[in-house]
C-alpha positions as CSV (number, residue, x, y, z in Angstrom):
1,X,34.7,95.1,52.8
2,X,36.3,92.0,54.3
3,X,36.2,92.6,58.6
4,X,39.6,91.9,58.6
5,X,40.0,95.2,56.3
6,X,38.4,96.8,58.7
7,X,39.7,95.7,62.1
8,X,43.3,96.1,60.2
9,X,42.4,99.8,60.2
10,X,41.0,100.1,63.5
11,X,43.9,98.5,64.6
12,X,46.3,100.6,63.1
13,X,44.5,103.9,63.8
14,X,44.8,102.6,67.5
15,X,48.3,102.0,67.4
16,X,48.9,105.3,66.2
17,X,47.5,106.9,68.9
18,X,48.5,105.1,71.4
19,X,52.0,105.6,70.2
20,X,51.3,109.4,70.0
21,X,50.0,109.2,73.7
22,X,53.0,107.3,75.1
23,X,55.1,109.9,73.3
24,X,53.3,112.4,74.8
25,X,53.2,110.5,78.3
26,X,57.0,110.7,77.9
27,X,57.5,113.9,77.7
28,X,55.1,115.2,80.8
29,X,57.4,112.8,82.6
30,X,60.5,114.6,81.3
31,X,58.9,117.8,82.1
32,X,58.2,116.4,85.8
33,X,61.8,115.3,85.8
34,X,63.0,119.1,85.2
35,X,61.2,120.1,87.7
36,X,62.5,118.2,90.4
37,X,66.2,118.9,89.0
38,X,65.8,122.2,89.2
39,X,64.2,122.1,93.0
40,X,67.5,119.4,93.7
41,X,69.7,122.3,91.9
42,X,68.5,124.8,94.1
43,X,69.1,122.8,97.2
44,X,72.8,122.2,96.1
45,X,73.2,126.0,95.4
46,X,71.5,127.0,99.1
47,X,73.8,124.3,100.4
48,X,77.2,126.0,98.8
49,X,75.9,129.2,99.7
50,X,75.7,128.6,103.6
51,X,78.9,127.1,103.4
52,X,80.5,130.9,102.0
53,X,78.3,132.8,104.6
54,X,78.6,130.7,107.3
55,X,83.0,129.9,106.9
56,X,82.7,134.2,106.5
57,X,81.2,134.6,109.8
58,X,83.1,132.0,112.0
59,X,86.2,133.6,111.2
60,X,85.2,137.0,111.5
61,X,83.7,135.8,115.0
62,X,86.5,134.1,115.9
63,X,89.1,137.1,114.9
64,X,87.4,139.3,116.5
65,X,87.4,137.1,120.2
66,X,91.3,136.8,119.9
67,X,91.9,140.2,119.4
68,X,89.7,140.4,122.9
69,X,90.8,137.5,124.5
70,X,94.2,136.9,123.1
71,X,93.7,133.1,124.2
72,X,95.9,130.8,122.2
73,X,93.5,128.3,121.4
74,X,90.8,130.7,119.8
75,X,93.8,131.0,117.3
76,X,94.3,127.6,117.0
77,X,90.5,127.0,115.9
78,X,90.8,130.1,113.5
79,X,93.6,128.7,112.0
80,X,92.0,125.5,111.7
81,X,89.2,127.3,110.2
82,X,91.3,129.1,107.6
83,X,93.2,125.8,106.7
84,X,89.9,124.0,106.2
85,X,88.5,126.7,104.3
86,X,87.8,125.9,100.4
87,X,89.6,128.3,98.1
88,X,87.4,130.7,96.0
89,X,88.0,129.3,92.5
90,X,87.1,125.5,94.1
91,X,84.1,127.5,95.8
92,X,82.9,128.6,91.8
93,X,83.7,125.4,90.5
94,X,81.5,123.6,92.4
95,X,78.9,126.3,91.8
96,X,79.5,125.9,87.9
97,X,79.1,122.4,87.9
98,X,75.6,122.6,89.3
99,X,74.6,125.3,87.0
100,X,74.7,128.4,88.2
101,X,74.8,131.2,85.1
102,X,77.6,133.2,84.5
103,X,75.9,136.5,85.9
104,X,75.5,134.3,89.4
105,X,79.1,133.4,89.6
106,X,80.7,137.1,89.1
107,X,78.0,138.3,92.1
108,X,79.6,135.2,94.0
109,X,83.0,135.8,93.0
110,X,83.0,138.9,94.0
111,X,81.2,138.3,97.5
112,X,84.5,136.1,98.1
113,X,86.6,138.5,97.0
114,X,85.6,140.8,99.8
115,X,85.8,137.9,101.9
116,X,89.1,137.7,100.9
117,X,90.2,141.3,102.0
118,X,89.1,140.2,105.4
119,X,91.0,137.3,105.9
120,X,93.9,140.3,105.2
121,X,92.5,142.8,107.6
122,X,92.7,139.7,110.0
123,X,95.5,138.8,109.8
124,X,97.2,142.2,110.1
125,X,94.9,142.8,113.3
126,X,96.6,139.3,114.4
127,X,100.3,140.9,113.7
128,X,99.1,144.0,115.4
129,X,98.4,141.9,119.0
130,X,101.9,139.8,118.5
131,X,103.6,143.3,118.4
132,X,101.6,144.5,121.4
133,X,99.7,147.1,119.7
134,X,96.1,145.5,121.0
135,X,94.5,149.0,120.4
136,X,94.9,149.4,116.7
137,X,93.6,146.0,116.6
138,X,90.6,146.2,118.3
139,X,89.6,149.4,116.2
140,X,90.5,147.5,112.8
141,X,88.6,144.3,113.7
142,X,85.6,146.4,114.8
143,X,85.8,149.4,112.9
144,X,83.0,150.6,110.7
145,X,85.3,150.3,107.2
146,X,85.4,146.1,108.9
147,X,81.4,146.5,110.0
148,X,80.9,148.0,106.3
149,X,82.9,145.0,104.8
150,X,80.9,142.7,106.6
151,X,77.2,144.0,105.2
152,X,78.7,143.9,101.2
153,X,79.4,140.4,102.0
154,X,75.8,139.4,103.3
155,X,74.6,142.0,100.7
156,X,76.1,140.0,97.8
157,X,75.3,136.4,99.2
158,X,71.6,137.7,100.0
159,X,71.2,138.9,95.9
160,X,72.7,135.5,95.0
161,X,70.2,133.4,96.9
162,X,67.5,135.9,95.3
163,X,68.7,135.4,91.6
164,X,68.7,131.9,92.4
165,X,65.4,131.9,93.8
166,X,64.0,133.8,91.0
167,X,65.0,131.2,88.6
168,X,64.4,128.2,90.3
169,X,60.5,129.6,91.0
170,X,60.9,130.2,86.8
171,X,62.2,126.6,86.3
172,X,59.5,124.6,88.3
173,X,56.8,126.9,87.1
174,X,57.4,126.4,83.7
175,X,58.4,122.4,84.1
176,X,55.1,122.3,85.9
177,X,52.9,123.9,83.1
178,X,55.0,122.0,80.5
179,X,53.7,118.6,82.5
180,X,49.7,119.5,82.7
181,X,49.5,120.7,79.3
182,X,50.9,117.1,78.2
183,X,49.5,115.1,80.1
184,X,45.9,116.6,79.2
185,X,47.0,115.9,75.6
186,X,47.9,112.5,76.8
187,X,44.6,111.9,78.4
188,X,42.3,113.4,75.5
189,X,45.0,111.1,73.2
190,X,43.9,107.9,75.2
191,X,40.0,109.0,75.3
192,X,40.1,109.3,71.7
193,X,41.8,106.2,71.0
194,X,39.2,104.5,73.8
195,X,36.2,105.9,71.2
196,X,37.7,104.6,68.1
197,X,38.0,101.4,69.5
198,X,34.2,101.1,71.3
199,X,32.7,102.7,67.6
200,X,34.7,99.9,65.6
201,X,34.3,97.1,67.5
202,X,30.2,98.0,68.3
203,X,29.9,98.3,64.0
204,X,31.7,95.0,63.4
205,X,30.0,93.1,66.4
206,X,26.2,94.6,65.8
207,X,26.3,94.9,61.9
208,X,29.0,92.1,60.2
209,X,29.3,89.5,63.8
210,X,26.6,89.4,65.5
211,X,23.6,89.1,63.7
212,X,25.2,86.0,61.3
213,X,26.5,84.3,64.3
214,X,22.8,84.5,65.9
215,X,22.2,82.2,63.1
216,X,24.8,80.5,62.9
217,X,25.0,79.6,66.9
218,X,21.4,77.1,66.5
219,X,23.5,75.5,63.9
220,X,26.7,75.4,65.8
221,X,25.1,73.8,68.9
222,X,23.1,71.1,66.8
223,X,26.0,69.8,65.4
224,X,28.1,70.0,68.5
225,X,25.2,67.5,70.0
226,X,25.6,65.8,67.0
227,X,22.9,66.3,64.9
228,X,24.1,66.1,61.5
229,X,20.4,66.6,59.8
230,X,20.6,70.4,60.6
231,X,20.4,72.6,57.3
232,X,23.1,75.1,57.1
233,X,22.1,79.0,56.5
234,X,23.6,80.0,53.0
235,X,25.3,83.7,53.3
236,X,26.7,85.0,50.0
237,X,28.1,87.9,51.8
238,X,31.7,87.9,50.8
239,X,33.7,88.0,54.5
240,X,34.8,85.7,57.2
241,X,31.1,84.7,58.4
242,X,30.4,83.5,54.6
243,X,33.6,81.6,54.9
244,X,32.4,80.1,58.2
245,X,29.2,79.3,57.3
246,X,31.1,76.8,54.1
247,X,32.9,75.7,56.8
248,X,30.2,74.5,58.9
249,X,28.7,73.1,55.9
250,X,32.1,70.9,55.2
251,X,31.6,70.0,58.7
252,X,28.3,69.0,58.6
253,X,29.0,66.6,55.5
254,X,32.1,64.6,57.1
255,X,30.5,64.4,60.7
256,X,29.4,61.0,60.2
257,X,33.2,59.8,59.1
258,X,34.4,61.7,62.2
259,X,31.7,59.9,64.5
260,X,33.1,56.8,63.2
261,X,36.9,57.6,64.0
262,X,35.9,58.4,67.1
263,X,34.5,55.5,68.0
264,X,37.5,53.5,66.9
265,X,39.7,55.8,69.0
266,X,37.5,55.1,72.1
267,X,38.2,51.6,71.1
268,X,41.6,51.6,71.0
269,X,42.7,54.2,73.9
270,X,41.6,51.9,76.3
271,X,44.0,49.6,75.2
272,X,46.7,51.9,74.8
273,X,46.9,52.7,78.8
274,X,46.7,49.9,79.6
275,X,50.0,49.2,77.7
276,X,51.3,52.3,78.9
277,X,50.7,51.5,82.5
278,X,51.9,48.2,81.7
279,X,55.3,49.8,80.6
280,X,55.3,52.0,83.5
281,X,54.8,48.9,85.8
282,X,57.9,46.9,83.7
283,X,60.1,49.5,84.4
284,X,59.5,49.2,88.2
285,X,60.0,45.4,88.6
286,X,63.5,44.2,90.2
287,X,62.9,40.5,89.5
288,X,61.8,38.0,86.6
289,X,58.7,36.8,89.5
290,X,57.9,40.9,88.7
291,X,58.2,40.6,85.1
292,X,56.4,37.2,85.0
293,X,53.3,39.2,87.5
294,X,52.6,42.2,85.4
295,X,52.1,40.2,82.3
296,X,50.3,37.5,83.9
297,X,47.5,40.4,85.5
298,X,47.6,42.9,81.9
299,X,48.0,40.4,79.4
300,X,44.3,39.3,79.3
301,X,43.2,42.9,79.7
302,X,44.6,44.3,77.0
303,X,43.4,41.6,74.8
304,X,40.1,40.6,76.5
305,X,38.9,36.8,75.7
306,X,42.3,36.2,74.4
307,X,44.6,33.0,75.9
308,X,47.9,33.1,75.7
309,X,51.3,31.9,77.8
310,X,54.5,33.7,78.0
311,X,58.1,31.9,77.4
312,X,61.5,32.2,78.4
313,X,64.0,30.9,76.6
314,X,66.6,28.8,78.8
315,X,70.4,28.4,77.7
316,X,71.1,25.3,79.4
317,X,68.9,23.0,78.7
318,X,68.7,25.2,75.1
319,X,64.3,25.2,75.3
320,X,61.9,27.4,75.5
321,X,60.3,27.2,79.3
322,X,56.5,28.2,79.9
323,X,56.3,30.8,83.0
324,X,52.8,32.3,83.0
325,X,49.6,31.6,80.7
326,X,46.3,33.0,81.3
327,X,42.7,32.3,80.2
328,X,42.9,28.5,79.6
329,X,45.2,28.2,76.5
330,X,44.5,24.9,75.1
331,X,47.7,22.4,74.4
332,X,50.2,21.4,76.8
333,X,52.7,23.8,78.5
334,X,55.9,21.3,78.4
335,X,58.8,23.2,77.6
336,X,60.2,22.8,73.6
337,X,63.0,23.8,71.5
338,X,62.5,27.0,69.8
339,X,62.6,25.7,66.5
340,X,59.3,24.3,67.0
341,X,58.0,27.7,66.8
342,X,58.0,29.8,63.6
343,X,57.6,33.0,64.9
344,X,61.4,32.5,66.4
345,X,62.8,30.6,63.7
346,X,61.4,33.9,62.0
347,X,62.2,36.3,64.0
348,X,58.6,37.8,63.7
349,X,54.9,37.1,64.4
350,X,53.3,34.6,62.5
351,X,51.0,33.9,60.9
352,X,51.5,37.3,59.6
353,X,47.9,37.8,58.1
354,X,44.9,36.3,59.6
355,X,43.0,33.8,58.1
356,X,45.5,33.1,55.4
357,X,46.7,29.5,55.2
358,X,49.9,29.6,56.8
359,X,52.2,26.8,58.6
360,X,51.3,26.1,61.9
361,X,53.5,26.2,64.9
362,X,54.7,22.6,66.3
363,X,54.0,23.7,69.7
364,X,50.4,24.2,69.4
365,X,47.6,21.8,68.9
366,X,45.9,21.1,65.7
367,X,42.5,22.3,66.7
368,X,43.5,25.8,67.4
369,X,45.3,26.2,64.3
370,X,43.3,28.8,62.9
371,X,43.2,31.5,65.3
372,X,46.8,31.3,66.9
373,X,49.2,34.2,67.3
374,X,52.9,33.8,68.1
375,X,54.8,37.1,69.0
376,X,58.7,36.4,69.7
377,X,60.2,38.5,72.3
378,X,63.0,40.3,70.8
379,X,66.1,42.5,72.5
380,X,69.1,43.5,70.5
381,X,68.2,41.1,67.8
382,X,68.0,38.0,69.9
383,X,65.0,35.7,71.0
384,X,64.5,35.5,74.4
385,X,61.0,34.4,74.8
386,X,57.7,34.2,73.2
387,X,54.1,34.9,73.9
388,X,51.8,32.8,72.0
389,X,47.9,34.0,71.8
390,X,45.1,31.7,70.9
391,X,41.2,32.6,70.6
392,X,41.7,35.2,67.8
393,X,39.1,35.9,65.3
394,X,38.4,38.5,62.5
395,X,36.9,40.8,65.3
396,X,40.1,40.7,67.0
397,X,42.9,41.3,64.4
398,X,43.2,44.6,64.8
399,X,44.8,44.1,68.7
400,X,47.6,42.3,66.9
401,X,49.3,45.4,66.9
402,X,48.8,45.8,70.5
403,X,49.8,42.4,71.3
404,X,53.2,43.2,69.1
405,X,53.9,45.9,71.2
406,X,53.2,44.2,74.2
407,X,55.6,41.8,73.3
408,X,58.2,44.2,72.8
409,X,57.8,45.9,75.9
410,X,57.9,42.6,78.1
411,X,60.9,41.2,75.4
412,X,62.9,45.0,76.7
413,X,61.7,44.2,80.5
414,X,63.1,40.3,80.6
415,X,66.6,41.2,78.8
416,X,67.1,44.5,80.9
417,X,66.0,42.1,84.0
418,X,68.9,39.2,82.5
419,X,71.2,42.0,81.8
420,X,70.3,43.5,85.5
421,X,71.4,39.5,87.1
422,X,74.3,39.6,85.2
423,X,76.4,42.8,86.2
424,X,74.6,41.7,90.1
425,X,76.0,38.6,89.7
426,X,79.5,39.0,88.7
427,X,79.4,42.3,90.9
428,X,78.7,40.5,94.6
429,X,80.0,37.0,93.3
430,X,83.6,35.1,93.0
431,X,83.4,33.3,89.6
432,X,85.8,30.7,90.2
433,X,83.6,29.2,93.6
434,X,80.5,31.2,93.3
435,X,80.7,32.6,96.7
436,X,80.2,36.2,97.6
437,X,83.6,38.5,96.9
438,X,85.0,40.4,99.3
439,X,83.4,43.6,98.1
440,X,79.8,42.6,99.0
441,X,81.5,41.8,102.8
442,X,81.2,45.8,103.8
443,X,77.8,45.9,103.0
444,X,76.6,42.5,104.7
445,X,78.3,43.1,107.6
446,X,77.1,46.3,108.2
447,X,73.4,45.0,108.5
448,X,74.1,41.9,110.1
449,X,76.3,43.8,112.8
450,X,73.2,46.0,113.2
451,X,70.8,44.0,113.2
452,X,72.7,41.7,115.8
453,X,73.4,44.8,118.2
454,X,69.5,45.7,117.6
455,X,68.4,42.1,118.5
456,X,71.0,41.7,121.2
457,X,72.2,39.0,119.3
458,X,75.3,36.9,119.3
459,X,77.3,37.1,115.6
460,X,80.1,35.3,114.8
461,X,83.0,35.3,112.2
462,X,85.5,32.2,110.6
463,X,88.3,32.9,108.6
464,X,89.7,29.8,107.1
465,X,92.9,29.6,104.6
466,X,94.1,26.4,102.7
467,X,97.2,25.1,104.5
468,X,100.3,25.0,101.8
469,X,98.4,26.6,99.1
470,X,101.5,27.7,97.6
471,X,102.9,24.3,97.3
472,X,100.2,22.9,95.8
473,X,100.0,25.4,92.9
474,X,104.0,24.8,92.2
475,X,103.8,20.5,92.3
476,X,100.4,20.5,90.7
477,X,99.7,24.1,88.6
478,X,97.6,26.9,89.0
479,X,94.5,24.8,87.3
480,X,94.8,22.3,90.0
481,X,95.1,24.9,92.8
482,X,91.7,26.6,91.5
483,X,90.3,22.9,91.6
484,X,91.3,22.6,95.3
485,X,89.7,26.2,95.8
486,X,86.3,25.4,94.6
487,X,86.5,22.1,96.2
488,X,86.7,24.1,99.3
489,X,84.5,26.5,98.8
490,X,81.9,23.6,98.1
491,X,82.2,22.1,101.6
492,X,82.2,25.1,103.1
493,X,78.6,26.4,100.8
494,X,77.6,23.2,102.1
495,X,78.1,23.7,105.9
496,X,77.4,27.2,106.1
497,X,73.7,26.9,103.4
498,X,71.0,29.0,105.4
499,X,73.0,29.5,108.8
500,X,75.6,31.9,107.4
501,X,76.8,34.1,104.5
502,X,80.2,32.7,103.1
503,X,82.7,35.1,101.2
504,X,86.0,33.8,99.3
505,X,88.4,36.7,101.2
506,X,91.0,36.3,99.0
507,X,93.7,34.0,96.9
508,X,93.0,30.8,99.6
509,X,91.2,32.5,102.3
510,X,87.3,32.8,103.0
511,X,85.4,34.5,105.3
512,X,82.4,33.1,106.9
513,X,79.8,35.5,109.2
514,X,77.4,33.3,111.2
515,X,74.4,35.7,112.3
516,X,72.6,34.4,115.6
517,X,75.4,31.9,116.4
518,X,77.7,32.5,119.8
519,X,81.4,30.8,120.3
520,X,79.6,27.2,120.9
521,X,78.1,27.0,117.8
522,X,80.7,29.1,115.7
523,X,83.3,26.2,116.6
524,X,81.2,23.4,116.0
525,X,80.4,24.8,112.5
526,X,84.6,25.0,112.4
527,X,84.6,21.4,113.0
528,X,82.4,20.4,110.7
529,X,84.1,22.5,107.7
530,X,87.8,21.4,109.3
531,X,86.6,18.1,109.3
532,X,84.8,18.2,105.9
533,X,88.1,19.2,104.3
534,X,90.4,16.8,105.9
535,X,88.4,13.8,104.7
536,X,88.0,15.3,101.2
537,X,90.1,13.6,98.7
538,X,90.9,15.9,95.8
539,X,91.9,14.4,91.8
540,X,91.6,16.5,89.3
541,X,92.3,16.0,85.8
542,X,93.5,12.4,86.9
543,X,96.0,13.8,89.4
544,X,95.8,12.6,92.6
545,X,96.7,15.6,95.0
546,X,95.7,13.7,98.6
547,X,94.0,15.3,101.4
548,X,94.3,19.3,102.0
549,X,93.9,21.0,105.6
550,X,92.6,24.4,106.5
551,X,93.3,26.6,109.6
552,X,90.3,28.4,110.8
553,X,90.2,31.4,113.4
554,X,87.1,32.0,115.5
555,X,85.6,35.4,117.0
556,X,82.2,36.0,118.2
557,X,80.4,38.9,119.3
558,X,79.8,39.9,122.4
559,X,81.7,37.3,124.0
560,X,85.3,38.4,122.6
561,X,85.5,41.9,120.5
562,X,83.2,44.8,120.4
563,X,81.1,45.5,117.0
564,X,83.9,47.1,114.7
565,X,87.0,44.7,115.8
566,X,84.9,41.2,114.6
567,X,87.2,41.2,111.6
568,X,90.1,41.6,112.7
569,X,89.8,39.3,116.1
570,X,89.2,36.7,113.5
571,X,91.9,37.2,111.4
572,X,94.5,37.3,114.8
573,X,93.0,33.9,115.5
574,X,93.7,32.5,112.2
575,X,97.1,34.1,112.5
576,X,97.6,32.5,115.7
577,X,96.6,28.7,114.3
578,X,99.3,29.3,111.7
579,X,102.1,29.8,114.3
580,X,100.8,27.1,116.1
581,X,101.1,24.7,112.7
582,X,98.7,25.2,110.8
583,X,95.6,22.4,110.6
584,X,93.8,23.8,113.5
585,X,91.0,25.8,115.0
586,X,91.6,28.4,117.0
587,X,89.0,30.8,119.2
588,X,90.0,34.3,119.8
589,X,88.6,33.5,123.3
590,X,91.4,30.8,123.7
591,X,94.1,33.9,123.1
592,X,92.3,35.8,125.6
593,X,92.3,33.3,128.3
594,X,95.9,32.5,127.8
């Protein structure tokens, strides 16, 4: 027999009894649950039962002190009393609900039925004192037939707490006997189940395990060090460990293939973290100079001996530019068109097989024609550089893979970096003059403001606008009156360079923040732009449109405004040039002094 067979029956034969003792474990903690309902019954029924004796007594006590005392408020609390007081059939109702037997309730029912007929005599003692007759009653109020009343009523209530004890002593004992008989069935179910389990598993492990595997172990460990000359036992026995033993035998006769795959994946996973961390490291660079780094330092590692140089392709001029090599390539690393190269005119690497007689590449030098590699860099179907390997061999063909996916992780990096510039670009800059747009101006001024309130720093601000902008664009057209903006903008690139951060504002106006520069040198930077501008002459498109003038307001920081009113002091002194005519300079300190 097979072990599974016979762990299959072991197993079931366990489950049954465990089943069987959770059944049985269920029901000792039903029977433990009856016993404490019927201890929380009998608290319910003592409960209702001192309520009946209790509201009995009070009134009879009180009753009796009126028909004494005659005091008006003694029959204000018994009438309370008797207004409060639950009515006999709610009284039973209650008692029902909680179980009390029928036998019970008609001894209780008829205890408050005698209460009942004293609530009467008590109220006809209470008549008796409102018509003076205080006599009759006293006597009827503490008269033996009232004391004899009295002693029924305790009499029944005092049998009812007996029948109840009675059966609530024959509830928990039986509950009680119910729970230790199962739960010794319970126990001897699990002990049993326990024994089963320990003869079973000691006959499988001793008999059909154990002794095999002794054997088997030597084996085991020999070959798990590697030594494939072991002899494998031969068990005919028809079970798992005869199956195991084939198994170690198929094992034996392909270790040598597996020895050898694992020596090329040893090979190889060197080289595949390094491409993963190279990938990780792509996805982290901000810049080409990034980009143009990690290849530079991973390149030769992950293709050791290997020279190689990595290209960008420019748009204007349309050639493919050298930006990092490594190793020494041999050849020159002048730019060339990328029709040169047949891995772009391709699309893909070429050669494609080594050692074939293939075409060589126009770019590269005869004498390494042999054992080149070119791997265009590819994103969204489009060349945007090439790496081109030299030093390859036979030895080495199998890291062309490698170098393939290198390439397409550095050909992903560069157009995500281009893509990156771009949307940068047309985000912070003005097309038309290539300055920054007024959206980047929050931004910058915010950390030049800081930094100049840090430093205790001067900061000043220009806002300059084209002088009769308007009539220029309707005598000469809208293309002219761009013209006249980027000639503008020019000059005022020109002046500002590393000093200052120019902004186009707006239709004709621009905005120019000069960090580190107080009123003196703000208005002598004015000048020069005014000045610049004036003698500018302007033809575009071979009309002549003369000279153009620009009014510029002036602000600085802390000379005129506080930090958050730079701006706008600005823009009053440029408003202020306007009214004065235009084709001036004006310095918010001038409008403070006057």
């Amino acid at each position: 027999m097979r072990i599974a067979t016979i762990t299959n029956w072991a197993y079931s034969a366990t489950v049954c009894l465990t089943i069987v003792s959770g059944i049985v474990m269920v029901m000792a903690s039903n029977a433990d649950n009856a016993e404490r309902q019927a201890v929380e019954q009998r608290q319910v029924f003592d409960q209702l039962t001192d309520e009946v004796e209790t509201d009995a007594w009070e009134l009879s006590d009180l009753a009796r002190l009126y028909v004494l005392a005659k005091d008006p408020d003694v029959l204000k609390d018994y009438q309370q009393k008797e207004a409060s007081q639950v009515k006999i059939e709610h009284r039973l109702s209650k008692l029902k609900d909680s179980g009390a037997s029928e036998e019970e309730l008609a001894l209780l029912h008829e205890g408050l039925q005698i209460v009942d007929e004293l609530l009467d005599e008590q109220k006809t003692a209470f008549e008796s004192v409102a018509r003076g007759e205080d006599k009759e009653a006293v006597a009827l109020l503490y008269g033996k037939v009232y004391e004899q009343e009295l002693d029924r009523v305790q009499e029944r209530i005092d049998h009812f707490r007996q029948m109840l004890d009675n059966r609530a002593r024959d509830a928990i004992i039986d509950a009680t006997q119910a729970s230790r008989t199962l739960r010794t069935l319970s126990e001897v179910m699990v002990g049993l189940t326990a024994l089963l389990f320990l003869f079973v598993l000691g006959f499988i492990l001793k008999r059909r395990v154990l002794r095999p595997v002794v054997r088997l172990s030597d084996v085991v460990h020999r070959l798990a060090s590697q030594d494939y000359a072991v002899e494998t036992p031969n068990f005919n026995q028809i079970d798992e460990i005869g199956d195991m033993a084939q198994a170690i035998r198929i094992f034996r006769e392909n270790g040598l293939a597996r020895q050898q795959l694992e020596r090329e994946r040893d090979a190889n996973w060197a080289i595949r973290e390094l491409l993963a961390r190279m990938t990780q490291r792509l996805q982290g660079c901000e810049t080409f100079a990034d980009v143009i780094n990690v290849a530079e330092l991973f390149a030769p590692n992950i293709a050791p001996g290997v020279a190689g140089r990595l290209y960008i392709l420019d748009r204007e001029p349309w050639q493919m530019r050298c930006v990092a090599q490594w190793l020494s390539p041999q050849g020159s690393d002048e730019p060339f068109h990328p029709d040169e190269c047949w891995a772009v005119r391709r699309g893909q690497s070429h050669p494609p097989v080594h050692g074939e007689p293939d075409i060589i590449c126009y770019h590269l030098p005869e004498s390494c024609q042999d054992h080149t590699l070119c791997v265009p860099l590819i994103a969204q179907g489009e060349a945007i550089g090439l790496l081109s390997f030299q030093n390859l061999d036979a030895a080495s063909t199998f890291s062309r893979g490698y170098l393939e996916l290198m390439a397409e992780a550095l050909g992903l990096a560069l157009a995500n970096q281009r893509l990156r510039d771009a949307l940068l670009e047309k985000a912070l800059y003005d097309p038309l003059t290539g300055l920054r747009n007024r959206h980047h101006l929050e931004d910058i001024m915010g950390t030049q403001m800081s930094q100049a309130i840090r430093n205790k720093e001067p900061i000043s601000c220009l806002m300059i606008d084209i002088d009769h902008f308007k009539s220029i664009n309707d005598r000469f057209g809208h293309e002219v009156g761009d013209g006249v903006i980027k000639s503008v903008a020019a000059i005022i690139q020109r002046v500002v360079r590393e000093g200052g951060v120019a902004f186009r504002y707006g239709g004709e106006e621009f905005l120019v923040l000069l960090a580190n520069m107080d009123e003196e040198a703000a208005n002598r930077c004015a000048t020069v732009i005014f000045n610049g501008v004036r003698e500018m002459p302007l033809r575009f498109g071979g009309v002549d449109v003369g000279h153009v003038d620009v009014s510029i307001g002036v602000a600085s920081y802390p000379e005129h405004v506080q930090s958050d009113n730079l701006l706008r002091a600005a823009d009053v002194a440029l408003y202020r040039a306007k009214e004065m005519g235009r084709s001036r300079i004006v310095n918010f300190g001038m409008l403070e002094a006057g």
